[in-house]
C-alpha positions in Angstrom: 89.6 1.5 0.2 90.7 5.0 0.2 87.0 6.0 -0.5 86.4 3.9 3.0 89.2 5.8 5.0 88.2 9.0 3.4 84.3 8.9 5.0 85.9 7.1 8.0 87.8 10.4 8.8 84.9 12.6 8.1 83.0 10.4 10.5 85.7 10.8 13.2 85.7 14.4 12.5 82.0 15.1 13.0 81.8 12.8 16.3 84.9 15.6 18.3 83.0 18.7 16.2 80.3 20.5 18.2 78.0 20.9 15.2 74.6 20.0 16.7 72.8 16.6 16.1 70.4 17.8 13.2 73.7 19.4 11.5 75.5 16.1 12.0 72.6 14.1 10.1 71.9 16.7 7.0 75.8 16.4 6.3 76.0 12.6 6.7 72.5 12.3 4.5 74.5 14.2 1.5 77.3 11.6 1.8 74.7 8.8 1.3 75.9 7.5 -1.7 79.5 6.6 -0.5 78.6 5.3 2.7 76.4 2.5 1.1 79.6 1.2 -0.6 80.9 1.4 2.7 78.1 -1.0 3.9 78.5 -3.5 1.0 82.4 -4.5 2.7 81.0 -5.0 6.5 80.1 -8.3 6.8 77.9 -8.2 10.3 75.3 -5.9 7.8 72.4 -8.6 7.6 69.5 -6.4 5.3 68.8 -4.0 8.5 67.9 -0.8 5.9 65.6 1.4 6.2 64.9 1.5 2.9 61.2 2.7 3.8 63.1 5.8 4.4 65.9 6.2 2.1 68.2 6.9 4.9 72.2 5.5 4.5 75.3 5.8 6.4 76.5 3.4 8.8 77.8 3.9 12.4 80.0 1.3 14.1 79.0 -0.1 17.7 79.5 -2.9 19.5 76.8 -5.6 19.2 77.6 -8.6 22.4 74.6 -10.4 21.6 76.3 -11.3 18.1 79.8 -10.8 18.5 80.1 -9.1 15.8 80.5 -5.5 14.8 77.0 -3.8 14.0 76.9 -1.0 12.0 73.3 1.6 12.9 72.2 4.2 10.3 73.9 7.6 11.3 70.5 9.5 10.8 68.8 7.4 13.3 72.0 6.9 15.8 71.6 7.7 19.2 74.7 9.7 20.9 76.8 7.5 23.1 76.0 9.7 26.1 72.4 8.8 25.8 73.0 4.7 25.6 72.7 3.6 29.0 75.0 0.5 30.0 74.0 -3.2 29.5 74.8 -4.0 33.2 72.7 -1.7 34.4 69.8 -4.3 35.8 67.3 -3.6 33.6 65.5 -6.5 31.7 66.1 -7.2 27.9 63.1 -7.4 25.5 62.8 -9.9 23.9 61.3 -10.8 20.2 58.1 -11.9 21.5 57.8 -8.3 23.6 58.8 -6.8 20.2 56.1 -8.3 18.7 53.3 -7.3 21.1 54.9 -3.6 21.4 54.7 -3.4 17.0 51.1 -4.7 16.9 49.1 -3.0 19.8 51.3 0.6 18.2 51.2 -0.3 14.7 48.7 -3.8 14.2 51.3 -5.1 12.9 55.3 -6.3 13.1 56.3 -4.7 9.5 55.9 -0.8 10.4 58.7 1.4 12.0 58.5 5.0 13.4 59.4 7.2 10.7 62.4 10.1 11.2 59.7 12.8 12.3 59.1 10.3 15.6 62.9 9.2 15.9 64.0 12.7 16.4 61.2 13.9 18.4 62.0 15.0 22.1 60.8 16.9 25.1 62.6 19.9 24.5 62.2 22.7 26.6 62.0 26.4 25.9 65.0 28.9 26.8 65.0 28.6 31.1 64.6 31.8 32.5 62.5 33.3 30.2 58.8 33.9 29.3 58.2 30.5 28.2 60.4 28.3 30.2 58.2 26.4 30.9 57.0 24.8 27.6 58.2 22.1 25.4 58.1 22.7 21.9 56.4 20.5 19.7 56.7 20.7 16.1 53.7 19.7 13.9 53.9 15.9 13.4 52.0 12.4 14.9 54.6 12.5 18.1 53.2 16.4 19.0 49.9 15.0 20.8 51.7 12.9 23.1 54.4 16.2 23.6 51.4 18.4 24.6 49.8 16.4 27.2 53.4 15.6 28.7 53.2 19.6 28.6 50.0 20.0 30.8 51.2 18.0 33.5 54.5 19.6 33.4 52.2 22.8 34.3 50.3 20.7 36.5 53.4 20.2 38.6 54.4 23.9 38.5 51.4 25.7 39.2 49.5 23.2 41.2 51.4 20.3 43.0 55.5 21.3 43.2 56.2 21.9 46.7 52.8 20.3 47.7 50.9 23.8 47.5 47.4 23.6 46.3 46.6 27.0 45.9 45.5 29.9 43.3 48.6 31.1 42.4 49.3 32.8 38.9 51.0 32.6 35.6 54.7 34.1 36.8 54.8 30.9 38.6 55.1 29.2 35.3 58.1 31.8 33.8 61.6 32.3 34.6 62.3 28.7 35.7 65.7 26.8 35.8 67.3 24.3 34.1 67.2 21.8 37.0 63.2 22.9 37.4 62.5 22.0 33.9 64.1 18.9 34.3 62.3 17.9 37.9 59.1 19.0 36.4 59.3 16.7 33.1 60.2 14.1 35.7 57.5 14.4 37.5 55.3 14.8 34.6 56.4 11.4 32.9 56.2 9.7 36.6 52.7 10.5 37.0 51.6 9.2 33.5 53.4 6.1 33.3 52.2 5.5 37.2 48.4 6.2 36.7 49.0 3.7 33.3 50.1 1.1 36.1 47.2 1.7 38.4 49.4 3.5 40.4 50.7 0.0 41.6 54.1 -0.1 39.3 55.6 1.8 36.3 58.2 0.8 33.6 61.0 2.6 32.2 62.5 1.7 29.3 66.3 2.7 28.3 68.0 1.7 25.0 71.8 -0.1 25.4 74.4 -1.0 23.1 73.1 -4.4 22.9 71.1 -5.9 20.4 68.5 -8.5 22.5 67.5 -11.4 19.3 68.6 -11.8 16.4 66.3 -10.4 13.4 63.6 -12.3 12.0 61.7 -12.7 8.7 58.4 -12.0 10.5 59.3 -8.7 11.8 61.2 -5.7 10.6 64.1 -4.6 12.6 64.8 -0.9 13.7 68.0 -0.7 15.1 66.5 0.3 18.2 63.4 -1.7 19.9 65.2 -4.2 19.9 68.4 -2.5 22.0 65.9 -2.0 24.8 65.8 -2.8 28.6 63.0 -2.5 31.1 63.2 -1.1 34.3 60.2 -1.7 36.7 59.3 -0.1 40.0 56.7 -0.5 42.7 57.3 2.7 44.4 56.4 6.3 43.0 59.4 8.1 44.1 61.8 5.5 43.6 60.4 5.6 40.0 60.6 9.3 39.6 64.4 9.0 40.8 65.3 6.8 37.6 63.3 8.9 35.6 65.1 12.2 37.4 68.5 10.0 36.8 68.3 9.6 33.5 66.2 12.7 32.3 69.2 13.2 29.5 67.1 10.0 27.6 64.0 11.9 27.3 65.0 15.3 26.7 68.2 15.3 25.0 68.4 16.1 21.0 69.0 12.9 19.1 67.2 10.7 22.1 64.3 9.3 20.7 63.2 10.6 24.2 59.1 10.8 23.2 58.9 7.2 21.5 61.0 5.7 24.5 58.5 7.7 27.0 55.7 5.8 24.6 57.4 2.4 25.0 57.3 2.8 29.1 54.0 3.8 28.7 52.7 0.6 27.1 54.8 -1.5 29.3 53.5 0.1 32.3 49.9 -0.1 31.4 51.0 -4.0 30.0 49.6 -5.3 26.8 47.1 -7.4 28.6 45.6 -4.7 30.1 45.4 -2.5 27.0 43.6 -5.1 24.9 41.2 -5.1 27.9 40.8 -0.9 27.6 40.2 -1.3 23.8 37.1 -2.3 21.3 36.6 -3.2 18.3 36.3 0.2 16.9 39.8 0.8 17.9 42.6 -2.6 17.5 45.8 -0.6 18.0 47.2 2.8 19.3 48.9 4.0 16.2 47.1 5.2 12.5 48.2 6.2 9.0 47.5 9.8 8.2 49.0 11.9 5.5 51.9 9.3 5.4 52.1 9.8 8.8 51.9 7.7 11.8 49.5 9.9 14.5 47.7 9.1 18.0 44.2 7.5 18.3 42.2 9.1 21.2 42.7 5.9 23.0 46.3 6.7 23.6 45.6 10.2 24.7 42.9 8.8 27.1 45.8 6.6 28.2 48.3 9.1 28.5 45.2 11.6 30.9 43.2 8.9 32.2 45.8 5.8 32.9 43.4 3.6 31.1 43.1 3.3 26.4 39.3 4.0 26.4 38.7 5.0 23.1 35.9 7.4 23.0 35.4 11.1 24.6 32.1 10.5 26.0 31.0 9.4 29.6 30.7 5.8 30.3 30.0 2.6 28.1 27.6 2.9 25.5 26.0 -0.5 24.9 23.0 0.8 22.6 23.2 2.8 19.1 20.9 6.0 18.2 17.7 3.8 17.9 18.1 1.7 21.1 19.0 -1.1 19.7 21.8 -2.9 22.0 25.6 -3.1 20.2 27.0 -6.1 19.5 30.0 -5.1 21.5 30.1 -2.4 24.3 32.0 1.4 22.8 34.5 2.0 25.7 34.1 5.7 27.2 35.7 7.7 30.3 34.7 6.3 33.6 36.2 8.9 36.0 37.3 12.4 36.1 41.0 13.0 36.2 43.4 16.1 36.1 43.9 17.4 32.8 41.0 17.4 30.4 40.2 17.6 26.9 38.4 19.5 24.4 37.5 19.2 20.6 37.0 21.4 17.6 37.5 20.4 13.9 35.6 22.6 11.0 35.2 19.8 9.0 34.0 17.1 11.8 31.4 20.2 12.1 30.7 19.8 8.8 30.0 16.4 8.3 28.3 16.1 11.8 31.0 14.1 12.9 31.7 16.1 15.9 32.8 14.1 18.6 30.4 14.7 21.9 33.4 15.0 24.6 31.6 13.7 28.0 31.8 15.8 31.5 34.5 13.4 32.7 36.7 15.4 30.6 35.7 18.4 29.9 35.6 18.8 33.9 38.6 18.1 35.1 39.7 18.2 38.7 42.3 20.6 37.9 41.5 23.8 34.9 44.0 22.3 32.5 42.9 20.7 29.0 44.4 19.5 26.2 42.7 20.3 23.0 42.7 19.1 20.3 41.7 22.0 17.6 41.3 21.2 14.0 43.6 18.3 14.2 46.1 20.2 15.9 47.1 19.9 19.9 47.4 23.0 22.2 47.0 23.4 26.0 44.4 25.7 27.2 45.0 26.4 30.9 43.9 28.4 34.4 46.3 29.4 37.2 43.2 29.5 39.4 42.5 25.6 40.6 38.9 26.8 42.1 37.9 27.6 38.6 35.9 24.2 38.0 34.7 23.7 42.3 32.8 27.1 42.5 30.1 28.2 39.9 31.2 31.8 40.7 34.5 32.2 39.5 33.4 30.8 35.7 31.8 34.5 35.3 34.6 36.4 34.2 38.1 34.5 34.1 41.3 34.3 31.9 42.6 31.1 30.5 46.2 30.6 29.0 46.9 29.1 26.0 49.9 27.4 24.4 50.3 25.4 21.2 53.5 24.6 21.4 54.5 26.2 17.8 57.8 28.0 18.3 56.7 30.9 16.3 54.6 31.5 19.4 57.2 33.7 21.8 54.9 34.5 24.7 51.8 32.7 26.8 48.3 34.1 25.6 45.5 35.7 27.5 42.4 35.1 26.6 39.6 36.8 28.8 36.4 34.5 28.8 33.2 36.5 29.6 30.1 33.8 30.0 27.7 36.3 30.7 28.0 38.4 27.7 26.8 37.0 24.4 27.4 40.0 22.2 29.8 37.5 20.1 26.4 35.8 18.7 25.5 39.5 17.5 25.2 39.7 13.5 24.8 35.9 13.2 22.7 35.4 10.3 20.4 32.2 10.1 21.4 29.9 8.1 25.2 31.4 7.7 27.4 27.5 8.2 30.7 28.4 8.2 30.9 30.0 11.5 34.6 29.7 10.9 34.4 32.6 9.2 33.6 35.0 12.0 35.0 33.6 15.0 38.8 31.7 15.4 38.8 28.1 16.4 40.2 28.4 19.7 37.2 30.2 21.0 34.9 27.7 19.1 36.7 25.3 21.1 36.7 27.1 24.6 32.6 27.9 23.7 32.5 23.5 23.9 32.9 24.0 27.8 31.7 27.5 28.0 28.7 27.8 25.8 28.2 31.5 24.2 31.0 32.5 26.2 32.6 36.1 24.7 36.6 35.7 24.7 38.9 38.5 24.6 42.4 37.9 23.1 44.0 40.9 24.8 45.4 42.3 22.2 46.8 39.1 20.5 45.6 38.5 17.1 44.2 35.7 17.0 45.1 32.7 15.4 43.8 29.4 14.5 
């Protein structure tokens, strides 16, 4: 046992240290190897290993629900701070919620979210300073659902905080506070998760101590779903007050803040209502890609829209490219809504596979899109909300864009000219790979703003 006390006491020692969370986790992972003979003397262990993973290292608390000590792996361990209290009033999922939540993310009970998801967060930039205002977003299947929680955050500061609907400009965005940051990501998660309940309820879901059932052969437990409580509200405001209340759970490093944002997402949209917004093209929210689990375009249309259509385009189509009628309806936008979305992939182009993204989205009601750019998301933005009501001011403009990368230290200017076509000049017929000449991100603007000439402003461009 002295191998026990010895990792014990390094365990006690890390927990009062103020190394940070990631720090914590790369020297626990290194000590693997001893804290899984550790694991073979608890007795409350019951095959709960992420052995998908290759994770090890055990971290006591208290499990009610079994009366028994239950010991969570360390890389995957949520700080105490975060763990909101049992008795708070929320209500405990159950298995047969679990169930539903795994196979409308997953399509089925046996997948998990990977470390990549479990340590993902909204994280804001340094306040005060040139890009205080952006989260950053590492690349990874949890960054899509990060950058369109990032253009309503701008939504909020340029166009709705302090109920001012007004041009205003990009300063507006920089130097902001702590506490702004944090009222802004509020207000950015209220208004997604309350357009997902037809702006009639939202759900908020917290993780506890408690473990809610007991694990089951028929579904693979993750030391965390199943530790969750649901919190629902019928007013707006009250429900951005929780949120507001509890903004540490979303934000904070070591949260899980982005997947239990998703979570309250599908709960306020309900799992009724989401096999409604789907077709057959599209059975769940979640696919493998690269090993990784990433977003279909049915949970971004969720996430901008408050409703899992999966397509880009306008409308339901219910006949294919010779007319004849579908067997089942393809799901499609039905109304406009405040950010938009645009798409650009080299090899979609390629292939002819380019998705045709429909006017509901490309013409938002405020100048804010996500995009969606070689398989990579980014926010393309305007601090001018009459850019998309009068025909006028789409002469000669600037945009903003953010990708969300932290190499990227300051907001870019991009200049967009749609009178001047001089960027077609030397364009040989029959040259494919335009890719070679001009950047994706202006192929991408050029979607909405056909033959439009872009000036980076000095920036060299990227992408």
């Amino acid at each position: 046992m002295d191998l026990c006390h010895e990792v014990l006491q390094t365990k006690r020692r890390l927990e009062q240290s103020k190394l940070s969370y990631i720090e914590i986790l790369q020297e626990e992972v290194k000590k693997s190897q001893d804290l899984l003979l550790i694991q073979k003397h608890q007795e409350s262990r019951k095959g709960d290993e992420d052995s998908e993973e290759g994770v090890g290292g055990p971290q006591p608390s208290v499990s009610k629900s079994r009366g028994q000590a239950s010991f969570y792996n360390v890389p995957y361990a949520i700080p105490k701070y975060l763990v909101a209290p049992s008795n708070l009033g929320g209500v405990p999922i159950t298995m047969g919620m679990a169930v539903e939540l795994r196979n409308i993310l997953f399509g089925s009970t046996f997948h998990i979210f990977n470390f990549e998801w479990k340590k993902s967060h909204f994280k804001f930039r340094e306040p005060y300073s040139e890009l205080s205002y952006a989260l950053e977003a590492e690349r990874g299947g949890s960054r899509a659902i990060q950058m369109v929680v990032q253009a309503n955050i701008i939504k909020y500061l340029l166009f709705t905080r302090n109920n001012v609907m007004e041009n205003t400009n990009l300063q507006r965005l920089c130097e902001i506070s702590q506490k702004d940051q944090e009222k802004s990501l509020a207000s950015a998660l209220t208004d997604i998760l309350w357009a997902a309940g037809e702006c009639q309820q939202a759900i908020i879901c917290l993780v506890t101590n408690d473990s809610y059932f007991s694990p089951n052969k028929d579904y693979k437990t993750d030391n965390f779903t199943e530790r969750i409580q649901l919190f629902t509200f019928q007013d707006k405001e009250d429900t951005w007050k929780f949120i507001y209340g509890n903004i540490q759970c979303f934000k904070d490093e070591g949260s899980h803040g982005v997947i239990l944002f998703l979570y309250s997402l599908i709960f306020s949209r309900t799992i009724d209502r989401l096999k409604e917004d789907l077709d057959f093209t599209t059975p769940h929210l979640l696919t493998l890609s690269l090993g990784n689990f990433v977003c279909r375009q049915a949970l971004l249309n969720l996430m901008m829209t408050g409703k899992a259509s999966p397509n880009v385009f306008n409308g339901n189509l219910l006949y294919d490219d010779q007319g004849n009628q579908l067997p089942h309806p393809l799901r499609g936008v039905l109304t406009r809504c405040d950010v938009g979305y645009l798409h650009w992939n080299r090899d979609q182009l390629e292939q002819d596979r380019l998705p045709r993204v429909g006017s509901m989205l490309k013409t938002p009601k405020l100048p804010i899109w996500l995009c969606n750019i070689n398989g990579t998301y980014s926010v393309l933005f305007s601090t001018n909300c009459s850019l998309l009501s009068d025909w006028k001011m789409e002469h000669l403009f600037e945009l903003y864009f953010y990708n969300g990368q932290p190499s990227q230290k300051k907001t870019v200017v991009l200049t967009i000219d749609t009178h001047s076509h001089h960027w077609e000049e030397g364009h040989h017929e029959g040259e494919v790979d335009i890719e070679k000449r001009f950047p994706s991100v202006e192929m991408t603007i050029r979607t909405k703003w056909e033959g439009a000439a872009i000036d980076w402003n000095g920036t060299v461009p990227f992408f």
